[in-house]
C-alpha positions as a Markdown table, in Angstrom:
| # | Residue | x | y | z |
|---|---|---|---|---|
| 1 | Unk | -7.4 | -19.6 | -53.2 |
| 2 | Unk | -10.2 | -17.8 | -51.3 |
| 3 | Unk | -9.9 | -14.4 | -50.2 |
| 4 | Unk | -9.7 | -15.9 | -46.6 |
| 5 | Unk | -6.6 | -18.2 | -47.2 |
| 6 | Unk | -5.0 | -15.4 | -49.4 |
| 7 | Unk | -5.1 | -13.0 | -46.3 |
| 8 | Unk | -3.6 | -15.7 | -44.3 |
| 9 | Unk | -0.2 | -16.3 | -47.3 |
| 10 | Unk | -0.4 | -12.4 | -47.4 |
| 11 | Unk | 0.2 | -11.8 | -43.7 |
| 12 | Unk | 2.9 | -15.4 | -43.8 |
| 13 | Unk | 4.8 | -13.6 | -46.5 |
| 14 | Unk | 4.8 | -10.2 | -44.5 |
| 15 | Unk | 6.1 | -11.9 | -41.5 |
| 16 | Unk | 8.7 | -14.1 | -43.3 |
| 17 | Unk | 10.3 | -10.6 | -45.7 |
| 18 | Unk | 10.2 | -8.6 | -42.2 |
| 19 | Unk | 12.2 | -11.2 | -40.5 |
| 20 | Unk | 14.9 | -11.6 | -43.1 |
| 21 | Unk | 17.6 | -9.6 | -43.3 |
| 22 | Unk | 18.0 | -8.8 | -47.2 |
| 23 | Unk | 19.7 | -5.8 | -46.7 |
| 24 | Unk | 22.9 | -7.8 | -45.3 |
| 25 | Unk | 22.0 | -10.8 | -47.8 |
| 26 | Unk | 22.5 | -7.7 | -50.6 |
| 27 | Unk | 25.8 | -6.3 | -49.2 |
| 28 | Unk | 27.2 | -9.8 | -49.6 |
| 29 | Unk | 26.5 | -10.8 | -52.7 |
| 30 | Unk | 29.5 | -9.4 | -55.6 |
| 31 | Unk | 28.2 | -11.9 | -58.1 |
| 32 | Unk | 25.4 | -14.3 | -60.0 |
| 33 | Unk | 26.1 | -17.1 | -57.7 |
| 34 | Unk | 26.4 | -15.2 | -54.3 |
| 35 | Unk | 22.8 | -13.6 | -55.5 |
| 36 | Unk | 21.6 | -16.9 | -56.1 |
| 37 | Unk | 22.2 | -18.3 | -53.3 |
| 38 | Unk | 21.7 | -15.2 | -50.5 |
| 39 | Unk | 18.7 | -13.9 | -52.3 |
| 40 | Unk | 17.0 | -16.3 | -54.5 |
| 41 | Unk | 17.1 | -19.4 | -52.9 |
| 42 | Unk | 15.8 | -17.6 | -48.7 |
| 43 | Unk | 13.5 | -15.8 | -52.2 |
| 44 | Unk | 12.3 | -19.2 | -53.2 |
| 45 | Unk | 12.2 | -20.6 | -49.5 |
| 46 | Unk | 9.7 | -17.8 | -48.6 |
| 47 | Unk | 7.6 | -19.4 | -51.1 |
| 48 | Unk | 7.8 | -22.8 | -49.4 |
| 49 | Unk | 9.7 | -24.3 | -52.8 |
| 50 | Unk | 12.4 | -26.7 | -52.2 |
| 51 | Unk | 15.3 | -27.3 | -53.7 |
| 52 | Unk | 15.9 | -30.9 | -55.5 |
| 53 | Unk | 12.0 | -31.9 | -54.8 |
| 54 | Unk | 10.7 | -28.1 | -56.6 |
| 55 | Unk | 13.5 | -27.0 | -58.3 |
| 56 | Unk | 16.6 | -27.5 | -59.8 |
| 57 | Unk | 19.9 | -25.5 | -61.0 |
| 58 | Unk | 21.2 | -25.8 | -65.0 |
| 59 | Unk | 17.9 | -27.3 | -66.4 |
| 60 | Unk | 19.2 | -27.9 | -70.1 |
| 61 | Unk | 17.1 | -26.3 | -72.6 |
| 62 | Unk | 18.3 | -26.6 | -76.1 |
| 63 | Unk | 17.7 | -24.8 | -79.1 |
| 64 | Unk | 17.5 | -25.6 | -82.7 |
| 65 | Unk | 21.6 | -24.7 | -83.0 |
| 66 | Unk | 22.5 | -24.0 | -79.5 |
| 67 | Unk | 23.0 | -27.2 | -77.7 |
| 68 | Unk | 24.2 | -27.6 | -74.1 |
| 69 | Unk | 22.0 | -24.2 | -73.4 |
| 70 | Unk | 20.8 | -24.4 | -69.1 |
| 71 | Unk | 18.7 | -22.4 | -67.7 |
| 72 | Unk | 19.8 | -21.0 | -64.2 |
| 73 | Unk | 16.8 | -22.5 | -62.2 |
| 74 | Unk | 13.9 | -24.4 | -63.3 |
| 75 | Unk | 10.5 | -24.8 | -60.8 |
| 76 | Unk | 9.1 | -28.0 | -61.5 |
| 77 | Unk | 6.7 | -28.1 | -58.1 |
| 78 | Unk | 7.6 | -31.6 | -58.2 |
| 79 | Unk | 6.6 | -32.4 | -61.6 |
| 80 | Unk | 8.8 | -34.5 | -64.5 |
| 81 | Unk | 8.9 | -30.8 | -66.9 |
| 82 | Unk | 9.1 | -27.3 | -65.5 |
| 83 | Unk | 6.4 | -25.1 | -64.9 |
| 84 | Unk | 8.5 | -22.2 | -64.3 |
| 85 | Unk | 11.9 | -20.7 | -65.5 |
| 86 | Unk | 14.0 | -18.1 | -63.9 |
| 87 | Unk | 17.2 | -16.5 | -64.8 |
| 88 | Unk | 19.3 | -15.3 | -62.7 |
| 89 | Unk | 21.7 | -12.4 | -62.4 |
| 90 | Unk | 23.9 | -10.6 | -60.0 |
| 91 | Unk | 22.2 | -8.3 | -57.8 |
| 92 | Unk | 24.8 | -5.9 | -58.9 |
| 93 | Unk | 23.3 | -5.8 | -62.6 |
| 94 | Unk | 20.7 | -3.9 | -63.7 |
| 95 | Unk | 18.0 | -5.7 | -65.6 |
| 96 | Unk | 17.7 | -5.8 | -69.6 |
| 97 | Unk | 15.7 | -6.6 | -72.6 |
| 98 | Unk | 18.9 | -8.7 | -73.4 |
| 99 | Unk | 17.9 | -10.7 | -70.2 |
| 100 | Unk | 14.6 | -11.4 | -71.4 |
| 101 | Unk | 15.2 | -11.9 | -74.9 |
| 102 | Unk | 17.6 | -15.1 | -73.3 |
| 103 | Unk | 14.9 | -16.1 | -71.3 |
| 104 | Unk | 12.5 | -15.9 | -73.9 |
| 105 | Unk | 14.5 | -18.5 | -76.0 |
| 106 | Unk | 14.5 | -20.7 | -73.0 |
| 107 | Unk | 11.2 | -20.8 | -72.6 |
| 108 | Unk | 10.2 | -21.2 | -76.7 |
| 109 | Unk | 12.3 | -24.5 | -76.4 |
| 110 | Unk | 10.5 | -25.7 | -73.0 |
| 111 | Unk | 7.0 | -26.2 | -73.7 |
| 112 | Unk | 5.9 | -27.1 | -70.5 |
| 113 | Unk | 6.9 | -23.9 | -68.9 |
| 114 | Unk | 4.4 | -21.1 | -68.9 |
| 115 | Unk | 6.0 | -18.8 | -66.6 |
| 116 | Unk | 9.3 | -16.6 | -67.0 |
| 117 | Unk | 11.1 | -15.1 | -64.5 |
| 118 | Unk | 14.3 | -12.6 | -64.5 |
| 119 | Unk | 15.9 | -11.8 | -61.3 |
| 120 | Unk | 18.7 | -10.0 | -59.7 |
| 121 | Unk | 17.9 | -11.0 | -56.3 |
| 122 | Unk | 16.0 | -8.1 | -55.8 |
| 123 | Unk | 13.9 | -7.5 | -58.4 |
| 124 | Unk | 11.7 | -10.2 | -60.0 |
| 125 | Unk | 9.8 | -9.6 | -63.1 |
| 126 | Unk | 7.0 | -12.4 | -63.8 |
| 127 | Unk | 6.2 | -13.1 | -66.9 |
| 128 | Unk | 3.7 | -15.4 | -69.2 |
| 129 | Unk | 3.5 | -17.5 | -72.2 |
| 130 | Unk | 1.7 | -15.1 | -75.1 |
| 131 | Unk | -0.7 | -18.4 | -76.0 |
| 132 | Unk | -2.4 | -16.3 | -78.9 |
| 133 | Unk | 0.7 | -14.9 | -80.4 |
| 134 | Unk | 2.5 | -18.5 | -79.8 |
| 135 | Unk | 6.1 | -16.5 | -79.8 |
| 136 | Unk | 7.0 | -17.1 | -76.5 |
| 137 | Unk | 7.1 | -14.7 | -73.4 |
| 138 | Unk | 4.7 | -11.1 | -73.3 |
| 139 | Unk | 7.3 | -8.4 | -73.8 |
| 140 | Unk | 6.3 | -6.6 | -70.5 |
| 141 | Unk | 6.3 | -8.5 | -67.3 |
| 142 | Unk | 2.3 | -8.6 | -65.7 |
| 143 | Unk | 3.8 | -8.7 | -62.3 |
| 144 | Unk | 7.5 | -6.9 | -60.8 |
| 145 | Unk | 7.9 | -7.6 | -57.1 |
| 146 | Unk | 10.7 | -5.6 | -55.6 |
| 147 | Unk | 12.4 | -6.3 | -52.4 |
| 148 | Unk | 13.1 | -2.9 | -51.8 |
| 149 | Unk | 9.7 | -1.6 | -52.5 |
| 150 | Unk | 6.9 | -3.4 | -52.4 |
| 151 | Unk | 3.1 | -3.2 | -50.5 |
| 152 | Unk | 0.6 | -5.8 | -49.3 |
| 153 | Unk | -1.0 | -5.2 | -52.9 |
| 154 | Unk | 2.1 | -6.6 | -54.0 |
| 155 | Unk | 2.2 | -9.2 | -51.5 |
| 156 | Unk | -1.3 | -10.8 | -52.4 |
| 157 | Unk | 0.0 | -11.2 | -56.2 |
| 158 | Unk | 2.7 | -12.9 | -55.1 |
| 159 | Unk | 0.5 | -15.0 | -52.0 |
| 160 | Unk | -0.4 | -16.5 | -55.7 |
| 161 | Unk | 2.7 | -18.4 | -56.0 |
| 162 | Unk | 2.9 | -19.8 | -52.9 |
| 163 | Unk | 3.7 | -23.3 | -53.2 |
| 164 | Unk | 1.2 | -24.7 | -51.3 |
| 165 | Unk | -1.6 | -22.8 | -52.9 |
| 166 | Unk | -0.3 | -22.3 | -56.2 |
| 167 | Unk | -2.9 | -22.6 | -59.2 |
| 168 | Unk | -0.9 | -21.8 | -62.4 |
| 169 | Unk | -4.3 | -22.2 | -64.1 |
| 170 | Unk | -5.3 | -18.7 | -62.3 |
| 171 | Unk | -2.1 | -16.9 | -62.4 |
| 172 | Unk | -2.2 | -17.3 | -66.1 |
| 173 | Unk | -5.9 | -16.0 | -66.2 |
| 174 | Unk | -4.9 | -12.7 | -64.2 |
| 175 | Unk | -2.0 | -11.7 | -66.2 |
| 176 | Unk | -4.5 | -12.0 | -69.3 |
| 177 | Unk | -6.7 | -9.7 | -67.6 |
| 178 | Unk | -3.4 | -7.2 | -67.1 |
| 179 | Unk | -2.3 | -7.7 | -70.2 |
| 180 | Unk | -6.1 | -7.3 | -72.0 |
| 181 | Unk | -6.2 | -4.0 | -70.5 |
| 182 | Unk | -2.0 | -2.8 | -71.7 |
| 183 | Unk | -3.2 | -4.2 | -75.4 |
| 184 | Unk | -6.5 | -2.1 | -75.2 |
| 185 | Unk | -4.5 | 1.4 | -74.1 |
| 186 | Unk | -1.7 | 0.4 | -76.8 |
| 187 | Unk | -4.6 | -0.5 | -79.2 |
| 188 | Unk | -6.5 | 3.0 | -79.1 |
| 189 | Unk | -3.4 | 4.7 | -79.2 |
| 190 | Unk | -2.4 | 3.1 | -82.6 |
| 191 | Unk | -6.2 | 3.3 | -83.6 |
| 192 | Unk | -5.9 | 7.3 | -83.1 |
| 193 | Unk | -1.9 | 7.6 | -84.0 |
| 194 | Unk | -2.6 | 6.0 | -87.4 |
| 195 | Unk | -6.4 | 6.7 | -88.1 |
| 196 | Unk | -7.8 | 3.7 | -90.5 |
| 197 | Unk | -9.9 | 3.9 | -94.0 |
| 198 | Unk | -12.3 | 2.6 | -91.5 |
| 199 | Unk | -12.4 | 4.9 | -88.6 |
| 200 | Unk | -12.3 | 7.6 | -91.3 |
| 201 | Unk | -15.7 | 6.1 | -92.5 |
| 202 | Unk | -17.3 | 6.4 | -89.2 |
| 203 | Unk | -16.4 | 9.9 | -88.7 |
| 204 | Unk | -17.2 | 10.8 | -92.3 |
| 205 | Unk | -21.0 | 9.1 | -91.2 |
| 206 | Unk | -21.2 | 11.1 | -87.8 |
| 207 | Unk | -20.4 | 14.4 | -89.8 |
| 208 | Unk | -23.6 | 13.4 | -92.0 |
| 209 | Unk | -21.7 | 12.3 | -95.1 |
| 210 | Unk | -23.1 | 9.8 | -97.3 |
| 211 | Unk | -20.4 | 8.6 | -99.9 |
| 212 | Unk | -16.9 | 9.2 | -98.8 |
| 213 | Unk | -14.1 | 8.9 | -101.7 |
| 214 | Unk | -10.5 | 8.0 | -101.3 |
| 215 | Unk | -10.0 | 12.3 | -101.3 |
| 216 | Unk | -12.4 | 12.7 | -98.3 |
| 217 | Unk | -10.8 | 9.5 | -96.5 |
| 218 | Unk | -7.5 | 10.9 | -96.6 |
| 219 | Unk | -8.3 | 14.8 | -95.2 |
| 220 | Unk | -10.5 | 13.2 | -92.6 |
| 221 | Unk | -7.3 | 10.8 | -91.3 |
| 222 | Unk | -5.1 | 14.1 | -91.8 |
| 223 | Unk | -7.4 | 15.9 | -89.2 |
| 224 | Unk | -6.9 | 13.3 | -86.6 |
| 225 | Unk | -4.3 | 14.7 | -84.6 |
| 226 | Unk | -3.1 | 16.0 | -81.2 |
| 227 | Unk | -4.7 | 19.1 | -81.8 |
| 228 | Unk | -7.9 | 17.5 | -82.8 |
| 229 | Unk | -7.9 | 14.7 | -80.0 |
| 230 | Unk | -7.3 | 17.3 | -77.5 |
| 231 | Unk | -10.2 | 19.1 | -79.0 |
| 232 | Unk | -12.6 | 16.3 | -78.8 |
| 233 | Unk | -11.3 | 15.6 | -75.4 |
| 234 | Unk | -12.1 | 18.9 | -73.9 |
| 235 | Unk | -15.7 | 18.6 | -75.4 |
| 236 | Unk | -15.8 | 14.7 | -73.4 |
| 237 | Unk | -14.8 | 16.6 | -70.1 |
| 238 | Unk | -17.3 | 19.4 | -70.5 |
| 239 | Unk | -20.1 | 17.1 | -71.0 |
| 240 | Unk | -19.3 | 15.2 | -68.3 |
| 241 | Unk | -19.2 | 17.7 | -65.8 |
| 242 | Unk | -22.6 | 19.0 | -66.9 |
| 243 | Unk | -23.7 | 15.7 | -66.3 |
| 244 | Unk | -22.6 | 14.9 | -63.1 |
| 245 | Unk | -23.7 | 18.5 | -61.8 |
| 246 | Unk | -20.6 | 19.5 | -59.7 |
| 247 | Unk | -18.6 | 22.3 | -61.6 |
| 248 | Unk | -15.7 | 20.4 | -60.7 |
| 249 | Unk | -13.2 | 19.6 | -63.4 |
| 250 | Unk | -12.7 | 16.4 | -64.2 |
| 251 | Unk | -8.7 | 15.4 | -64.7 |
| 252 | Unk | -7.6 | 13.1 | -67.3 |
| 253 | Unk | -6.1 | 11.1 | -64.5 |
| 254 | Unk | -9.5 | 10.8 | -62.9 |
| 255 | Unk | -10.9 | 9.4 | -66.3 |
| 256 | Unk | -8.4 | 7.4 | -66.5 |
| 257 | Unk | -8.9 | 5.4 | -62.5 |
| 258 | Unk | -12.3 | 5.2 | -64.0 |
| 259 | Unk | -11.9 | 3.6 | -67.1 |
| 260 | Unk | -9.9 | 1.0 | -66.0 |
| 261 | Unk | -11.7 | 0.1 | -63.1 |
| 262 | Unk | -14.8 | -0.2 | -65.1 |
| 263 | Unk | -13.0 | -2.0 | -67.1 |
| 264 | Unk | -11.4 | -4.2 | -64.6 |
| 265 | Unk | -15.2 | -5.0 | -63.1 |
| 266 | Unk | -16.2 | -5.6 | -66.7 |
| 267 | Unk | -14.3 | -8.6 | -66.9 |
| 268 | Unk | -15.4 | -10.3 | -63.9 |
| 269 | Unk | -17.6 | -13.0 | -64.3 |
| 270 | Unk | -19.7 | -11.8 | -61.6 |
| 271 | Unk | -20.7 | -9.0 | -63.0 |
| 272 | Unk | -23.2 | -9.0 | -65.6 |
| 273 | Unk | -23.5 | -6.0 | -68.3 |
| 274 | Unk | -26.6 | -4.3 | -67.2 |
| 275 | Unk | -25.0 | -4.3 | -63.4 |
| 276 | Unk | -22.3 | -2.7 | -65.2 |
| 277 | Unk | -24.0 | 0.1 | -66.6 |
| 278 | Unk | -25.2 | 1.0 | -62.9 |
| 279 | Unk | -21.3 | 1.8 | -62.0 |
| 280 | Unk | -20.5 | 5.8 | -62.4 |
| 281 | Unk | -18.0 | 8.5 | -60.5 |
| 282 | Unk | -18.9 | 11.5 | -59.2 |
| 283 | Unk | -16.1 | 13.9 | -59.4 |
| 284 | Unk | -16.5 | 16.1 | -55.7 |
| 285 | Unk | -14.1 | 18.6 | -54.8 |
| 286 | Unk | -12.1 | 16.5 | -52.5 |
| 287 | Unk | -12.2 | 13.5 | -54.5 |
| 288 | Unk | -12.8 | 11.8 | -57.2 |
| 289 | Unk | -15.4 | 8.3 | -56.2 |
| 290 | Unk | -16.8 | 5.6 | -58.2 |
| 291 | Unk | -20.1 | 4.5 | -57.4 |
| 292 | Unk | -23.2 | 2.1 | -58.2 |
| 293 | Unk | -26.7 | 3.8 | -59.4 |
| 294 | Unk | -25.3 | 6.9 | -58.9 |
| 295 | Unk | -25.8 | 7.0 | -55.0 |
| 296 | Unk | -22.9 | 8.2 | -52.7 |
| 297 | Unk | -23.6 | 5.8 | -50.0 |
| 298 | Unk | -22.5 | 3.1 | -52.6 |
| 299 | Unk | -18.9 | 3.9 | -52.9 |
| 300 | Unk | -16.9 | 1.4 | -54.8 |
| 301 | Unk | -13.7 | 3.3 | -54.2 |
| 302 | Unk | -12.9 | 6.8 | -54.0 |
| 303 | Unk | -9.7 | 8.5 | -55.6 |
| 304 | Unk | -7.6 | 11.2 | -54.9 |
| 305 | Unk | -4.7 | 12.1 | -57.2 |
| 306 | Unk | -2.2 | 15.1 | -56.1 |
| 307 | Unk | 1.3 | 16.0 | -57.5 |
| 308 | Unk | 3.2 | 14.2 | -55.2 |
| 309 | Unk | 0.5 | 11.4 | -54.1 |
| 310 | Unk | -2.1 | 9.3 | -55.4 |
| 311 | Unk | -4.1 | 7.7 | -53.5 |
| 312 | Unk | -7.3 | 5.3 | -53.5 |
| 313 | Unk | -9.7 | 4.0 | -50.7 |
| 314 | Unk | -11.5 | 1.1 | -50.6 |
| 315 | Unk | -13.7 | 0.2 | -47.8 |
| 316 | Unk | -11.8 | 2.4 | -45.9 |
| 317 | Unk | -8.6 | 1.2 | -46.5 |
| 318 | Unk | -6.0 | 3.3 | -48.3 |
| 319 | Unk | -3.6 | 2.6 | -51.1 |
| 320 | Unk | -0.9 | 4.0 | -52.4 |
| 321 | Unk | -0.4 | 4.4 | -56.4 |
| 322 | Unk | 2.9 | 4.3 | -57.9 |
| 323 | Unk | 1.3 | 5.8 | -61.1 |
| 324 | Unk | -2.2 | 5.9 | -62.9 |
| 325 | Unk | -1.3 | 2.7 | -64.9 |
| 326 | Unk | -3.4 | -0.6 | -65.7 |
| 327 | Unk | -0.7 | -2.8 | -63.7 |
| 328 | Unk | -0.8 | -0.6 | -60.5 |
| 329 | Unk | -4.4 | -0.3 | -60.4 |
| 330 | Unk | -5.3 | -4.0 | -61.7 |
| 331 | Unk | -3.6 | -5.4 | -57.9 |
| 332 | Unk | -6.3 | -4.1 | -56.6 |
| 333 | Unk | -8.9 | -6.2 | -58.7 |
| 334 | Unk | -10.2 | -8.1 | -55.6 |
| 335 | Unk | -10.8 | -5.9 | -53.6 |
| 336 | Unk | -12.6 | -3.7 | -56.4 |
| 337 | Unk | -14.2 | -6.3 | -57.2 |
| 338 | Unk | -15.8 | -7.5 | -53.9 |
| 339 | Unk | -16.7 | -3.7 | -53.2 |
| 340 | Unk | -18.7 | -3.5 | -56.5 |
| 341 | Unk | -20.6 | -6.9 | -55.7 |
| 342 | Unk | -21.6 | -5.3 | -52.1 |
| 343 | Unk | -23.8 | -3.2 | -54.0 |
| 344 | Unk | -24.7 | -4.7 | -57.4 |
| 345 | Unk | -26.5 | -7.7 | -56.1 |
């Protein structure tokens, strides 16, 4: 979908959420099946999917030892084998790991599906098939759209599964990207939590030793702590600030935006490495921006991050940020993206 066409879902879904009245739909629904069909199905009919020719109710899905098991809702977008399954819950319940872990076995035993989905009617929590792990469903959902709280960010992931534009092919490629980025914090969290023989080695090297021993190894990974990290860390932020010139302190949060966002650009198949070395941030005293060679006038986005409100601009549009996360700052990988290319090219 081009960024035209997904501006033109975007503001169909706005329209179609602001017109329906979920609030009453909510108040009536005491169980699974009123939620089902006062939430989920106007939900589903939003998306232009309809019932018997998109999807159907009780798709069977059986397991080694559990015959007879149905799913609640299978989306088959007119195909023979589902694409996507959903379970559903009452709008009253609070969603669970228990949840997942049933749809999860659904989805092991329906190889044609490569999208999850657990509702209560007002909360829907998207998730994809881990293809390298081949174990079923990622743990953590890439995308949570929530009818009580939600913003055109959230609106353009979900323009994605609009029936009539729908490319499962491309969903699947952006929650990769989402979940890349989660696997790469959890990954250098580990890497530092539990230091390696390995990692070990390379400090050993840096601190100009030759031959390390099992004894060295082992006081090295001993001094990788909190206290050390934090150490370290406050040595990174001082040398950045004497880089960039400013005086200004740099927060972790701040680093953070920036690392992700590099990251997020670094993915992009339009942007080559040396373009990417040409993206920086300048940290200024009202905000934090990102830019390209350095230059102010080429503002990829700026950032600013208060107690009570983060915020980031591009092209002089604001966002809102529920947190300094991967997922709340990944929905805004278009327009990062076509910001960067403005002035890489």
């Amino acid at each position: 979908m081009d960024s035209k066409r997904l501006k033109q879902v975007t503001s169909q879904l706005k329209k179609s959420f602001d017109n329906w009245d979920f609030i009453k739909a909510i108040n009536a629904s005491k169980d699974e099946t009123q939620t089902r069909d006062n939430l989920i199905h106007p939900f589903l009919n939003i998306l232009n999917y309809q019932k018997i020719d998109d999807y159907t109710h009780e798709f069977y899905a059986d397991m080694a030892d559990k015959k007879n098991r149905r799913v609640d809702i299978a989306i088959t977008l007119g195909k023979k084998d589902p694409i996507m399954l959903v379970e559903c819950k009452s709008c009253t319940s609070k969603l669970t790991d228990n949840h997942f872990r049933q749809l999860n076995e659904y989805c092991l035993y329906t190889p044609s599906a490569k999208i999850g989905i657990v509702t209560n009617g007002i909360i829907y929590n998207f998730y994809t098939i881990n293809a390298k792990l081949k174990q079923g469903l990622n743990t953590k959902p890439f995308f949570s759209f929530d009818l009580l709280n939600y913003e055109t960010s959230d609106l353009e992931v979900l323009a994605l599964f609009n029936h009539q534009n729908i490319e499962i092919k491309r969903i699947l490629e952006e929650a990769e990207e989402i979940y890349f980025l989660d696997e790469f914090d959890n990954a250098f969290f580990e890497t530092l939590g539990n230091p390696s023989d390995d990692l070990a080695k390379i400090i050993y090297r840096n601190m100009g030793g030759l031959r390390s021993n099992d004894r060295v190894l082992n006081q090295i990974k001993e001094l990788v702590n909190s206290n050390s990290i934090n150490t370290a860390l406050d040595k990174v932020i001082k040398k950045e600030i004497s880089t960039s010139n400013t005086g200004v302190i740099t927060t972790d949060e701040e680093i953070k935006a920036y690392n992700v966002i590099k990251t997020i650009l670094a993915m992009s198949s339009k942007i080559k490495s040396p373009q990417l070395e040409r993206i920086s941030y300048r940290d200024l005293r009202t905000m934090f921006i990102i830019t390209v060679d350095n230059n102010q006038n080429k503002q990829i986005c700026s950032i600013v991050f208060k107690e009570n409100s983060k915020v980031i601009e591009i092209n002089k549009v604001t966002y809102k940020l529920e947190d300094v996360s991967i997922s709340s700052i990944t929905k805004l990988k278009k327009e990062l993206t076509e910001m960067a290319l403005i002035y890489l090219v």
